[in-house]
C-alpha positions as CSV (number, residue, x, y, z in Angstrom):
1,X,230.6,0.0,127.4
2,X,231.5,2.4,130.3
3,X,232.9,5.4,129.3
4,X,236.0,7.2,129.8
5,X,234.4,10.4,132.3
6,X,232.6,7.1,134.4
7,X,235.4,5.3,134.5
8,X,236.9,8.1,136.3
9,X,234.5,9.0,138.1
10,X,234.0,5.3,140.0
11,X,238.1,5.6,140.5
12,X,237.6,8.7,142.2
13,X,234.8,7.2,144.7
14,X,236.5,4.3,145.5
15,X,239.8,6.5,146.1
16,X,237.8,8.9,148.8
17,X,235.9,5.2,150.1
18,X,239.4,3.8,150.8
19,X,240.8,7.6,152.3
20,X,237.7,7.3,154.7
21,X,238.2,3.9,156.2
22,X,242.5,4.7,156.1
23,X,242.1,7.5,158.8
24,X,239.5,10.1,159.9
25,X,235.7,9.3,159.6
26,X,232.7,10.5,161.6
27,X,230.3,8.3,163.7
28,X,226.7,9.3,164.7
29,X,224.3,7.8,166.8
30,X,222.6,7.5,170.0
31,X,224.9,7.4,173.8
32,X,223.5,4.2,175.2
33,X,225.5,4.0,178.3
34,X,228.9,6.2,179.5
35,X,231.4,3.0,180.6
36,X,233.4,5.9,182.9
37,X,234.3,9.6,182.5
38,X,236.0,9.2,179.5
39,X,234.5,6.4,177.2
40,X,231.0,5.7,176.2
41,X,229.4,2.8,174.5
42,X,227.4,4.4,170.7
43,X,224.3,3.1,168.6
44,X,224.7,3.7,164.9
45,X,222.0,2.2,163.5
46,X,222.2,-1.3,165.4
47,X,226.0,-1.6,165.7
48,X,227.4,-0.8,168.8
49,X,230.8,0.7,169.2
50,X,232.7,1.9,172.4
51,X,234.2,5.3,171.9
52,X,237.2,6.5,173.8
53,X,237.3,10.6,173.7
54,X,240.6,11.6,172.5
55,X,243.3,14.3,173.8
56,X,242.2,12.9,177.8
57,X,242.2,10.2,180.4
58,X,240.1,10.7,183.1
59,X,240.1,8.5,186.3
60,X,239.1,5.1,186.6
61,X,235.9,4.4,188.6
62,X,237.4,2.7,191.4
63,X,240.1,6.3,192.2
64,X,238.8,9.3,193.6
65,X,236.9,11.3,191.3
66,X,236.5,8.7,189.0
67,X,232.7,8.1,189.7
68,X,232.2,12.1,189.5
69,X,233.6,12.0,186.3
70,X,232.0,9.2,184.8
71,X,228.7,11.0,186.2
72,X,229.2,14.3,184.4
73,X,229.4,12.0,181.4
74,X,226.4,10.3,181.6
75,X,224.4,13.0,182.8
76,X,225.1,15.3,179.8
77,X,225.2,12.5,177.1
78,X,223.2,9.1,177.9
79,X,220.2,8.9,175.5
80,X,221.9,11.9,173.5
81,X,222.5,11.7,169.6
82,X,226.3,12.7,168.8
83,X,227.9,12.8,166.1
84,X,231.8,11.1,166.7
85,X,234.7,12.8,164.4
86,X,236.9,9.5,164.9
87,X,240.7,9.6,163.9
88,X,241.0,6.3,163.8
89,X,239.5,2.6,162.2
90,X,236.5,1.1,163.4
91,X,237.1,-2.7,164.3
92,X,237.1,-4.8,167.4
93,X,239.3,-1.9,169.2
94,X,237.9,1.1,170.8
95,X,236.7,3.9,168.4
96,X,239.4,7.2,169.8
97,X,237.5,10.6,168.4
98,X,236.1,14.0,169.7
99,X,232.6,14.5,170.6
100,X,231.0,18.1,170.4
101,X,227.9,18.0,172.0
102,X,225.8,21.6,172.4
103,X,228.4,23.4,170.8
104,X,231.1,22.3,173.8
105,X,234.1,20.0,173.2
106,X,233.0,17.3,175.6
107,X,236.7,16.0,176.2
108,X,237.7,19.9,176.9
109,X,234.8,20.1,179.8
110,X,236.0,17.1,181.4
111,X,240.1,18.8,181.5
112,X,238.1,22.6,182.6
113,X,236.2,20.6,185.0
114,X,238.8,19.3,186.9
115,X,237.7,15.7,186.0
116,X,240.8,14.4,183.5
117,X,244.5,15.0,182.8
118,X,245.1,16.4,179.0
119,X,247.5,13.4,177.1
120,X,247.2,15.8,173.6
121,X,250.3,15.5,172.0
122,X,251.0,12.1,173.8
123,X,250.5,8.9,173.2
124,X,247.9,6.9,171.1
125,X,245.3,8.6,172.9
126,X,245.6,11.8,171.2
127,X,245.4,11.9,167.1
128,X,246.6,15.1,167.2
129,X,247.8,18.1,169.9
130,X,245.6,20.9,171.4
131,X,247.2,23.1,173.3
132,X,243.6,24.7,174.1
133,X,243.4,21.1,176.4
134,X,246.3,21.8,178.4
135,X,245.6,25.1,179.1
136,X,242.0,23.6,180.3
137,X,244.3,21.8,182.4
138,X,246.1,24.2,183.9
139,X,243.2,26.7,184.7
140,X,241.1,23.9,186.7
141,X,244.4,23.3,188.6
142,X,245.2,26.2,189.1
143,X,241.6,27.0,190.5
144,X,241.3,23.8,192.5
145,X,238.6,22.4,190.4
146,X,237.5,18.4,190.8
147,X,240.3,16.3,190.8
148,X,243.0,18.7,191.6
149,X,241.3,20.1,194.9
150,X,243.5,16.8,196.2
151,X,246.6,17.6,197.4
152,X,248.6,14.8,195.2
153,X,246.1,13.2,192.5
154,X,247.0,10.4,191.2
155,X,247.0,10.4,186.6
156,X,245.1,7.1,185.8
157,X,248.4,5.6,184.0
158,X,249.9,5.4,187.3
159,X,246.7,4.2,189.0
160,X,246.4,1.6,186.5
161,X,249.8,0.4,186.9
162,X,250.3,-3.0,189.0
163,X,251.6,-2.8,192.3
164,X,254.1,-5.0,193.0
165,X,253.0,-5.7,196.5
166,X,249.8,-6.9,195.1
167,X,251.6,-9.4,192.7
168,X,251.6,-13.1,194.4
């Protein structure tokens, strides 16, 4: 007959199991390939999830400095093992999280780098605002860095957007 301190004690597990899976949880594993500058495809022991990094969007592989971008990505993380801090639910849709990676907020090189906008504190993409991303932002533009060495670049939302020309 279970007793009254166990009986606690498995209501208190299964309380911090459900709190897990309900909102932030971490992911580690192995980078098996970088799908574009801002989303990679990770191992966790056989299951394979594609993780979007959060608080950026970076441009898609067929704008300018999308393939730059995706690049930088795969050079620093293919093969690596990371460890995901995911603010979301793991299912058939993308995993959005941060990935820190050498000590170095991986989503905050891409903004310094010139190679993403900053969407923190907009939008689904960022779980929660950093205002240390838009001032990443704003130095590489203000420097001339990657992307915003072009005179006009053009944010990926837009990019992404049909063109009505294009439409039959």
């Amino acid at each position: 007959m279970p007793t009254r301190l166990s009986r606690l004690l498995a209501i208190t597990l299964l309380c911090a199991c459900v709190a897990t899976h309900a909102g932030g949880f971490q992911l580690p594993g192995r980078v098996l390939r970088v799908i574009d500058g801002d989303s990679l495809v990770l191992d966790v022991r056989g299951s394979h999830y594609q993780v979007e990094l959060a608080g950026i969007d970076a441009p898609e592989l067929d704008q300018p400095w999308g393939p730059a971008a995706a690049e930088r990505l795969y050079t620093l993380l293919t093969g690596a093992f990371i460890v995901v801090d995911a603010a979301g639910t793991v299912g058939y849709q993308p995993v959005i999280g941060s990935v820190v990676f050498s000590g170095r907020d991986v989503a905050l090189g891409q903004l310094y780098d010139g190679l993403a906008w900053s969407t923190s504190g907009a939008g689904p993409q960022s779980p929660h605002a950093n205002n240390t991303y838009a001032d990443a932002q704003a130095q590489a533009r203000a420097a001339r860095r990657g992307l915003w060495s072009d005179d006009d670049p053009i944010p990926p939302w837009e990019w992404r957007r049909p063109n009505p020309r294009d439409m039959p």
